[in-house]
C-alpha positions in Angstrom: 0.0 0.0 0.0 3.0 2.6 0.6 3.7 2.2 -2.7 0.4 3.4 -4.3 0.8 6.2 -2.1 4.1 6.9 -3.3 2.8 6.5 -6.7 -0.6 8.9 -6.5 2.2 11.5 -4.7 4.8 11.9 -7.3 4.7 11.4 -11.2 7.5 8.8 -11.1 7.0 5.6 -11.9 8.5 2.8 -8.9 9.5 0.2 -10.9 11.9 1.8 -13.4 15.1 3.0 -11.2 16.9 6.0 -11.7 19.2 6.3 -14.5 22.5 7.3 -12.6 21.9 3.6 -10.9 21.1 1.8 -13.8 24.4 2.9 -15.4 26.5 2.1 -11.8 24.9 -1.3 -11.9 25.6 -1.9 -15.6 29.5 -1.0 -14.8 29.0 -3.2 -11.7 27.8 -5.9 -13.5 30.0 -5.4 -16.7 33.1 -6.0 -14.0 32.0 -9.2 -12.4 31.1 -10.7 -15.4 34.4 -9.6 -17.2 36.3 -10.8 -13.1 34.2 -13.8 -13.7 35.2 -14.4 -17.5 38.7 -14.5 -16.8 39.4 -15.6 -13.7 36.4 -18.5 -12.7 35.4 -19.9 -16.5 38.7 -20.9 -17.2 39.1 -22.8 -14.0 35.4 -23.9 -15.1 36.3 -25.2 -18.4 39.5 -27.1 -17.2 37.8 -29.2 -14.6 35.0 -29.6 -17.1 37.2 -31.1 -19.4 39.1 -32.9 -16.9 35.7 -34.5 -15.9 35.2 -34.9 -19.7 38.2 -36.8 -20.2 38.1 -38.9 -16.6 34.6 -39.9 -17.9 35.5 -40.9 -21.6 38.8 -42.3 -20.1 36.3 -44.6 -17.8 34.8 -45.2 -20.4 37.0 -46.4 -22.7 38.6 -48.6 -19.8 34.9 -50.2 -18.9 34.6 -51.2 -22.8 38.6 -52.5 -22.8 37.2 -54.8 -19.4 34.0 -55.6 -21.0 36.4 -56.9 -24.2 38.7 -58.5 -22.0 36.2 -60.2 -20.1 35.0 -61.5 -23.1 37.5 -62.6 -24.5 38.3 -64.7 -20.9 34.9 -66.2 -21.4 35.5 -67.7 -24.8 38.8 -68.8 -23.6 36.9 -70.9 -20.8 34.2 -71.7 -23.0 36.5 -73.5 -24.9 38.1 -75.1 -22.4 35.3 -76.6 -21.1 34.3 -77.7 -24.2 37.4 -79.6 -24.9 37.1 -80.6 -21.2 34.1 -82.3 -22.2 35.6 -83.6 -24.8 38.4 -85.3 -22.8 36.1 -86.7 -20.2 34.0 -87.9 -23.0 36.6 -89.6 -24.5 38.1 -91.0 -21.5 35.0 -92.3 -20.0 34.7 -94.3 -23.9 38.3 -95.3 -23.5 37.6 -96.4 -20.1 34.4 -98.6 -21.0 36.5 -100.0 -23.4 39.4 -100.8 -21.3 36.2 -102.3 -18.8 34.9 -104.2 -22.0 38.1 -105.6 -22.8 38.8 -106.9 -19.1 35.6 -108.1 -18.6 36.4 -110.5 -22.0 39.7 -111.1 -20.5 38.4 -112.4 -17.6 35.8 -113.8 -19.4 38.5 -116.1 -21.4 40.7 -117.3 -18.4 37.5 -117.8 -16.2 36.6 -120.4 -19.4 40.2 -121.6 -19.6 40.6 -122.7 -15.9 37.1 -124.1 -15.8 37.7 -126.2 -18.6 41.5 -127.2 -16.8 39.2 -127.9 -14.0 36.5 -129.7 -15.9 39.3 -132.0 -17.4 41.3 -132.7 -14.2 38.2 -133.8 -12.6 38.0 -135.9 -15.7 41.4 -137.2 -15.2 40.7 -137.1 -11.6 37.0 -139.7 -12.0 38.8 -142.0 -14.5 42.2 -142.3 -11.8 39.2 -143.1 -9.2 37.3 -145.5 -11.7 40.6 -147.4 -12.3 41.6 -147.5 -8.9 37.8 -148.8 -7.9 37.9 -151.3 -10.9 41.1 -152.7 -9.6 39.9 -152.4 -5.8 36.9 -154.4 -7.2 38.8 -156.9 -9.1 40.9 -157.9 -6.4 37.8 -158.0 -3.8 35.4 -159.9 -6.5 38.5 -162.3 -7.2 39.1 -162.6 -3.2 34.9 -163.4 -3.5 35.8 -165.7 -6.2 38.5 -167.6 -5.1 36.5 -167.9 -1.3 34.1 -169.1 -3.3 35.5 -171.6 -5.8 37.4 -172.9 -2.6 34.4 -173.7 -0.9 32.5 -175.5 -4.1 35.9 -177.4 -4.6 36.2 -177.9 -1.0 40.2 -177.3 -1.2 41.9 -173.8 -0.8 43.3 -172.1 -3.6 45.8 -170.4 -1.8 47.9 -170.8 -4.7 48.6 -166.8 -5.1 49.8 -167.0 -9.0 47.0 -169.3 -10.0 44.3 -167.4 -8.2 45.4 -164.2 -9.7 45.2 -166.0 -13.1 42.0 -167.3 -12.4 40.9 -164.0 -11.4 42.0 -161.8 -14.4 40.5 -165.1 -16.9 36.7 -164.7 -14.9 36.9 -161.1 -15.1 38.3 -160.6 -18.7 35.4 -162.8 -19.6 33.1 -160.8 -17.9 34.0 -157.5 -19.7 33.7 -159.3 -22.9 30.5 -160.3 -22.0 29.0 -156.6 -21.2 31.0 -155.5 -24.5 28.9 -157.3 -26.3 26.3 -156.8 -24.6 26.3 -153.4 -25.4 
């Protein structure tokens, strides 16, 4: 409100300022702004460059990582690949190897059971012999016994029994041979 008063009072308008002052500020203004030019903006300018160049430096560097870093992961993409590959190849090798053994084994478990097949052979016809001779002597000890006690005189007579022994029983075998 004082200024209304001011205004109905005197024929000057309040909002444009005096001319000497508008000319002092001017100059005032004209001096900082020239002070400012030449002492702050370059100042200004250099650490805006610097900041310029730190962040184009960063950058630079973060793409030069970022390269890097892919570069590192194709290397160990490929080394896992041919890992792969080698564990592949060993775990074939190894079934292999596992295939081979298993025949291996295969063969000398075959081998020694047929060794042990034909030593048992060996073995039953040692044991048949030795019960067909067991046999012979007991059926000619029988026999003799026997063709004492029909006689009614001993046959003691050791090299006649056994003849008479090996005769009967040859005659017997021929018997079941053709028999057969």
């Amino acid at each position: 409100m004082n200024l209304l008063v001011l205004a109905a009072e005197g024929g000057e308008n309040p909002l444009v300022p005096p001319i000497p002052e508008l000319v002092i500020g001017l100059i005032a203004f004209v001096i900082v702004f020239g002070f400012l030019a030449k002492k702050l903006l370059p100042n200004i300018n250099k650490v805006l460059e610097e900041r310029r160049e730190a962040i184009e430096g960063g950058i630079e560097k973060a793409e030069a990582a970022q390269t890097e870093a892919q570069s590192v992961l194709e290397q160990y993409k490929a080394q896992l690949a041919e890992a792969r590959h080698e564990a592949a190849r060993l775990r074939q090798e190894a079934l292999e190897q596992g295939t081979a053994l298993k025949e291996e084994l295969r063969a000398e478990g075959q081998r020694q059971r047929e060794e042990i097949i034909a030593a048992g052979h060996a073995q039953i016809a040692a044991d048949r012999k030795a019960a067909s001779q067991s046999l012979r002597q007991d059926v000619g000890k029988l026999a003799t016994d026997l063709a004492g006690k029909l006689v009614g005189e001993s046959l003691e007579d050791h090299a006649r029994q056994s003849r008479t022994i090996d005769r009967f029983l040859s005659e017997l075998e021929e018997k079941a041979e053709a028999a057969r």
